[in-house]
Every structure is written in C-alpha cells, then in structure tokens.
LUMTIMI-654555 format. One line per field, with one value per residue (C-alpha): residue in one letter; x, y, z. Coordinates in steps of 0.2 Angstrom, whole numbers, plus 5000, padded with zeros to 4 digits. Layout:
<rs>
resn	A / ... $
X	X / ... $
Y	Y / ... $
Z	Z / ... $
</rs>
This chain:
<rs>
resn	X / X / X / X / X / X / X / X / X / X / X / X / X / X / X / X / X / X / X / X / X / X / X / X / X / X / X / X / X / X / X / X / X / X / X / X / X / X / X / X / X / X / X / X / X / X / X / X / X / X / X / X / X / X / X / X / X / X / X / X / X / X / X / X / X / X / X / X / X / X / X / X / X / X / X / X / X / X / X / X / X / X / X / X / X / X / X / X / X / X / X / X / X / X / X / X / X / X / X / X / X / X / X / X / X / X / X / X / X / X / X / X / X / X / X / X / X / X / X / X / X / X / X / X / X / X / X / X / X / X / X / X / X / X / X / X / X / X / X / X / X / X / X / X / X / X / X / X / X / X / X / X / X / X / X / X / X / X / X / X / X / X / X / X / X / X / X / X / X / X / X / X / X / X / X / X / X / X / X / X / X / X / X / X / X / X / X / X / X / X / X / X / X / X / X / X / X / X / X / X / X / X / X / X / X / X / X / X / X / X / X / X / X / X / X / X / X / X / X / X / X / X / X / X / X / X / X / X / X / X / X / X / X / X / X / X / X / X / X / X / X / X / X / X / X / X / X / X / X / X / X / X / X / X / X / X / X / X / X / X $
X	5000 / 5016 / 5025 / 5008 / 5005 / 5024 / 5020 / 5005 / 5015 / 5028 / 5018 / 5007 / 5025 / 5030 / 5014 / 5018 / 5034 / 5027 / 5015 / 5027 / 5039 / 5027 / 5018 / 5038 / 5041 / 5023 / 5025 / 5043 / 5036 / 5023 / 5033 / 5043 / 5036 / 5035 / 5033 / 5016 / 5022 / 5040 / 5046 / 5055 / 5074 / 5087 / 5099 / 5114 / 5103 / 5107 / 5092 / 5082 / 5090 / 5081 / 5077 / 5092 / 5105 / 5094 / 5105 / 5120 / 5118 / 5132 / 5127 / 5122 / 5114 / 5102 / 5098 / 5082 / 5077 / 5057 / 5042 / 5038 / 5019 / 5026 / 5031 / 5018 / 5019 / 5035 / 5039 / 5027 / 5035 / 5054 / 5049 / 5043 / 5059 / 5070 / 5060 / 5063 / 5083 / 5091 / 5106 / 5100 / 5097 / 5086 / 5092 / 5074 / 5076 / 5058 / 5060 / 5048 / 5044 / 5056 / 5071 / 5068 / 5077 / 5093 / 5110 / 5117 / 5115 / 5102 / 5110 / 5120 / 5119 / 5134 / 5148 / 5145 / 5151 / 5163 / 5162 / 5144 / 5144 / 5129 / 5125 / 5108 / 5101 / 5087 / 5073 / 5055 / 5041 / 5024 / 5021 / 5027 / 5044 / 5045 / 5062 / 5062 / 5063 / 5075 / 5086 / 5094 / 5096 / 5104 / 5115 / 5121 / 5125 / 5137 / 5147 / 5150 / 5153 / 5166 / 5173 / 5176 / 5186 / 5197 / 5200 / 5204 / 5216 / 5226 / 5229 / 5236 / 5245 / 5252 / 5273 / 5278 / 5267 / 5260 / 5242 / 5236 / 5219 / 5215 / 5219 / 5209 / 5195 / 5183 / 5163 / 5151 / 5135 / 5119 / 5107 / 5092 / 5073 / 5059 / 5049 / 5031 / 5028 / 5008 / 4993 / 4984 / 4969 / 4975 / 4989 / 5005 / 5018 / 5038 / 5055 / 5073 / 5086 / 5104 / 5117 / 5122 / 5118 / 5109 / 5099 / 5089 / 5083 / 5078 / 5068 / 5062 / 5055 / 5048 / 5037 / 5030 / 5027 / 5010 / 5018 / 5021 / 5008 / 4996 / 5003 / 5002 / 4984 / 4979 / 4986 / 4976 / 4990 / 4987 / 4994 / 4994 / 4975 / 4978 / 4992 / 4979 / 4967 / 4978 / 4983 / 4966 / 4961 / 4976 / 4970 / 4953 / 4946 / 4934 / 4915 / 4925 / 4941 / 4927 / 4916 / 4930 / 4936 / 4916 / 4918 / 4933 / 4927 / 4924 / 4908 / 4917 / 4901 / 4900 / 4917 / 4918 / 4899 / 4907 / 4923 / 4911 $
Y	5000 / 5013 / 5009 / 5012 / 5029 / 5033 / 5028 / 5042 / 5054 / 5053 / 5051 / 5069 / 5077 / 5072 / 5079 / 5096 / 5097 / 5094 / 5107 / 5120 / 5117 / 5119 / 5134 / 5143 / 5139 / 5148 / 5161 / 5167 / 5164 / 5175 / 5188 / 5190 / 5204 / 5195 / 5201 / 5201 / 5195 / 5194 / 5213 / 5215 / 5223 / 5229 / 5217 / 5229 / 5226 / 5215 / 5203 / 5207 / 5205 / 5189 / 5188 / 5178 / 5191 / 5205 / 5199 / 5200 / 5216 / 5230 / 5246 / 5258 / 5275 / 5278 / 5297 / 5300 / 5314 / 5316 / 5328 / 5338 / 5331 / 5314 / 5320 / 5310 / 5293 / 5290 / 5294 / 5281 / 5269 / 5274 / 5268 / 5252 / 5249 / 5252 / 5239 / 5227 / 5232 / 5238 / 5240 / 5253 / 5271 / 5283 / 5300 / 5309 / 5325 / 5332 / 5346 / 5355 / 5348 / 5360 / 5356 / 5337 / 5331 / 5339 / 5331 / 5348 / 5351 / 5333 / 5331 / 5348 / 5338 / 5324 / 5324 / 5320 / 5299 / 5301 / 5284 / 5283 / 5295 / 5305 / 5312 / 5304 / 5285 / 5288 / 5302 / 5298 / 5309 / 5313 / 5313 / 5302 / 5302 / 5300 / 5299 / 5315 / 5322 / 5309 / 5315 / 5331 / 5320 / 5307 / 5319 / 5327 / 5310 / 5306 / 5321 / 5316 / 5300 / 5306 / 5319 / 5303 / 5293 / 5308 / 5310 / 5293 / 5293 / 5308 / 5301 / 5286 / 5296 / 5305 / 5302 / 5300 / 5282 / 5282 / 5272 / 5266 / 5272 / 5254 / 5248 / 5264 / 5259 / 5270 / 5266 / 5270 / 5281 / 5269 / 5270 / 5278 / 5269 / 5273 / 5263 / 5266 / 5262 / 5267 / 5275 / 5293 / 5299 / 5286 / 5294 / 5285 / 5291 / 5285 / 5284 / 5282 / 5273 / 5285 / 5273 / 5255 / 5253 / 5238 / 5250 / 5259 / 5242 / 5235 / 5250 / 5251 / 5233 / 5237 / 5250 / 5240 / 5225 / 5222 / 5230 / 5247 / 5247 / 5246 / 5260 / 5271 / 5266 / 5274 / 5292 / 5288 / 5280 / 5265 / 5253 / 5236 / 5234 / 5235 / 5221 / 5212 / 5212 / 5207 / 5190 / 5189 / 5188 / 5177 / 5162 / 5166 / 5177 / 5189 / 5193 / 5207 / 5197 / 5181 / 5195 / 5198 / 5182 / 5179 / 5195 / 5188 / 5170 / 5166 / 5154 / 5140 / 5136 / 5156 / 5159 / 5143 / 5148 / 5167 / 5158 / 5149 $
Z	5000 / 5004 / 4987 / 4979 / 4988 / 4984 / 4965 / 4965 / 4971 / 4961 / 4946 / 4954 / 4954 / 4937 / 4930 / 4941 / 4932 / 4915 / 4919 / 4925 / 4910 / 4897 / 4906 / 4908 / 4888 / 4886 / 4895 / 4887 / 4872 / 4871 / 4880 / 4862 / 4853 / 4834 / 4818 / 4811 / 4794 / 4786 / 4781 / 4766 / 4769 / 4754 / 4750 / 4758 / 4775 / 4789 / 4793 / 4807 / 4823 / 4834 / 4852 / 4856 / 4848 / 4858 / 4872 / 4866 / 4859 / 4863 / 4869 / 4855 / 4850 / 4838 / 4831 / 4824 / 4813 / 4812 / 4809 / 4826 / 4824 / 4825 / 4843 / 4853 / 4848 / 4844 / 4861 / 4866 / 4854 / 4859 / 4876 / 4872 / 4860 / 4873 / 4885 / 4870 / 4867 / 4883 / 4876 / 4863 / 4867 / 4857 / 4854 / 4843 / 4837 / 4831 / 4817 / 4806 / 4788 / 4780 / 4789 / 4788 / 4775 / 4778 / 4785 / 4791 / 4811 / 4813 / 4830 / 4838 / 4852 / 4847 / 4835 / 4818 / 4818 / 4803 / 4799 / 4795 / 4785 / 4793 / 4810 / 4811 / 4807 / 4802 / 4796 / 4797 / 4790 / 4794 / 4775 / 4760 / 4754 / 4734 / 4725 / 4719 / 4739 / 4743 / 4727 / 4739 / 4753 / 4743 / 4736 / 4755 / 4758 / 4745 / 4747 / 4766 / 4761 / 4749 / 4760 / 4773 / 4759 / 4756 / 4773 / 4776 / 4759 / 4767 / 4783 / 4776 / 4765 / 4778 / 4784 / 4764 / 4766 / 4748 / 4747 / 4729 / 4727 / 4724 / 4740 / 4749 / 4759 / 4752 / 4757 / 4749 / 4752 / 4758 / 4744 / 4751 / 4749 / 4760 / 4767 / 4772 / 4791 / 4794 / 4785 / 4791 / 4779 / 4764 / 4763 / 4765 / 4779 / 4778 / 4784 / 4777 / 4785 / 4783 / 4790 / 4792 / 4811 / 4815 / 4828 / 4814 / 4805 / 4822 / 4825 / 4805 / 4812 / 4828 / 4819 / 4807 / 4823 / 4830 / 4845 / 4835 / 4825 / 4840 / 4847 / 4833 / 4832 / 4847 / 4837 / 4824 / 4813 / 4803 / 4791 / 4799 / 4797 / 4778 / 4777 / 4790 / 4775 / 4762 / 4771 / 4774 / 4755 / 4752 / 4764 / 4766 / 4750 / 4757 / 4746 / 4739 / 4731 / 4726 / 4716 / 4706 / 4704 / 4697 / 4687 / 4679 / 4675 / 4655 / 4656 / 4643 / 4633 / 4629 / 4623 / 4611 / 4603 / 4602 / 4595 / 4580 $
</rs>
C-alpha cells in the first residue's frame, strides 16, 4: 500500500513538472514581441535581429530625425523599443517639415560619427517620401561620404606612406529607399534609413510589429489593418476578392459559341 502511495505521488510530481515546463516555455514565448508578417529589407541590410542576439547586443545609439507632429507617439514607441533592446538608446530630434530632409545640424547635440557617413540614422516623416525628395538627401549623403574617403586617403597618406587608390577603403553612400511604416487619411507616411547601424533596421522593424503598430493606432495611425486584410484575402478570399474572381470568369460554353 506505501510503494503504491509513493508511485502516486511521484507520478502527481512528474505531472507538476510537465505542467510548470510547458507553462515557463509559454510564457517566454509570448513575451517575444513577433513580427506580424516577414518585412521586406534591401539586400545591403542586415536581417532582422532575433530575440536571442537581443541579448548580446552592445550598447548603442540611435539618432532619429522626424516631423515635430510625429512627437507623441514615437515617444510612446521609443519607450517600448528600449523595454525590447536595453542596450539601445534613442536620441529623437523632432524638426519641422522644412528642415527634415537635411543632414546639416540633425543632432547639435553629438559629434558627427565620421564613419557613417551621417550624424543621424534615420529620418521619418509625417508625410510620404518619393524619390524625387530623397534626390537632395541622397546627394548630401554622398558628398559626406566622399569627403570621409578623402579623409581617410590623406591620413594614410600622411609620413611620405604612399596608398594606391586601389587599396583605399573607400565606402560608399547607403542608397536611400523609404519605406512606408503606417497610413493617416489614405495617405502613406515614411521613413529612410541614413546609415548601416543595426539599431535603425531594428527600429524600422519594431514599427512596422504588432507592437508598433498598436501603438500608433491609438494616434490615429494605421497601416497594419491594411496588410491584415491582404493576408486575409490570400487564405481566406473575402465577398469582395470572390466577386472579382466571378467578374473575371469566361463561362466555357459562351466563349467557344462566340469563338464559332
């Protein structure tokens, strides 16, 4: 009778320490804020940083330029970025329209970081950001750029050491392509990534998550109700999608007695 009480409770304990096991895996798995759907990066962009490499993450800055009305929820979203990524701080500066797209004086606040090439990470707009506004921009970038290389190429020049211009590491300017990050009145608002730091596509990402979009929900920003409804009428077509899937259908019999 003892070795059968013994047998109960162990078998009561195992089950305790199944439960706790999967209920801990649960649990630290829905802490992780995911990606509602993949998000499409250049090709010169790193892939987006997992939950695993959050944690080993060096301490960072990132600089970001924006609109002055943008003021309000992307403080709200800062804040919950750097809950995400401890080791990341965010240094917002919020300019009027006219002086956004500019690299001159982004950040009095720090030294321009000669080897990126620019003193801010990354500009986002209240508005939409077409070619033709990025042209300027593009532009101010590349004559940083090139000023760095030439920099460089005199220094190691310096001391009668001669450098082919062959073996000068010259970088070159990051191509610049927004990327629409919500929706306000139709009308598409988006951001441009300056630089190569990690920081600016993590936060490029964290905007376009169900955590940031959420948030810029409640300031009447939306974009992620839109890419909701697309999947929606990929795996499940919607009335709208199948009446124009019926719209588009040739009745077989019709076309061949239209074809005689």
């Amino acid at each position: 009778m003892r070795d059968y009480k013994l047998l109960l409770a162990g078998l009561i304990l195992l089950l305790l320490i199944i439960f706790i096991a999967i209920f801990t895996w649960l649990w630290s798995s829905n802490r992780k804020n995911i990606d509602p759907l993949p998000i499409m990066a250049n090709a010169n962009e790193s892939s987006a940083t997992t939950q695993d490499e959050v944690n080993t993450l060096t301490d960072s800055t990132l600089y970001i330029k924006a609109e002055e009305d943008l003021q309000a929820p992307l403080d709200d979203i800062i804040v919950s970025f750097e809950s995400r990524y401890p080791h990341v701080q965010v240094v917002p500066s919020y300019v009027p329209a006219s002086d956004l797209l500019t690299l001159s004086n982004a950040n009095p606040s720090h030294d321009k970081r000669s080897e990126l090439g620019a003193d801010i990470d990354m500009i986002i707009a209240n508005d939409s950001l077409s070619a033709d506004r990025l042209t300027p921009l593009q532009a101010e970038l590349k004559a940083a750029q090139d000023k760095i290389n030439q920099d460089k190429a005199n220094i190691s020049n310096t001391d009668d050491k001669k450098v082919d211009a062959a073996e000068t590491d010259n970088a070159e300017a990051r191509t610049l392509n927004s990327f629409s990050y919500a929706l306000r009145d139709k009308q598409a608002l988006e951001g441009v990534i300056l630089t190569e730091n990690t920081a600016a596509i993590n936060f490029r990402n964290f905007l376009l998550s169900s955590t940031g979009q959420d948030i810029l929900a409640k300031y009447d920003y939306y974009n992620i109700e839109g890419y909701k409804n697309s999947v929606n009428d990929l795996f499940n077509p919607t009335s709208r999608t199948q009446e124009a899937s019926n719209a588009n259908t040739v009745n077989v019999a019709d076309a061949l007695s239209n074809g005689n």
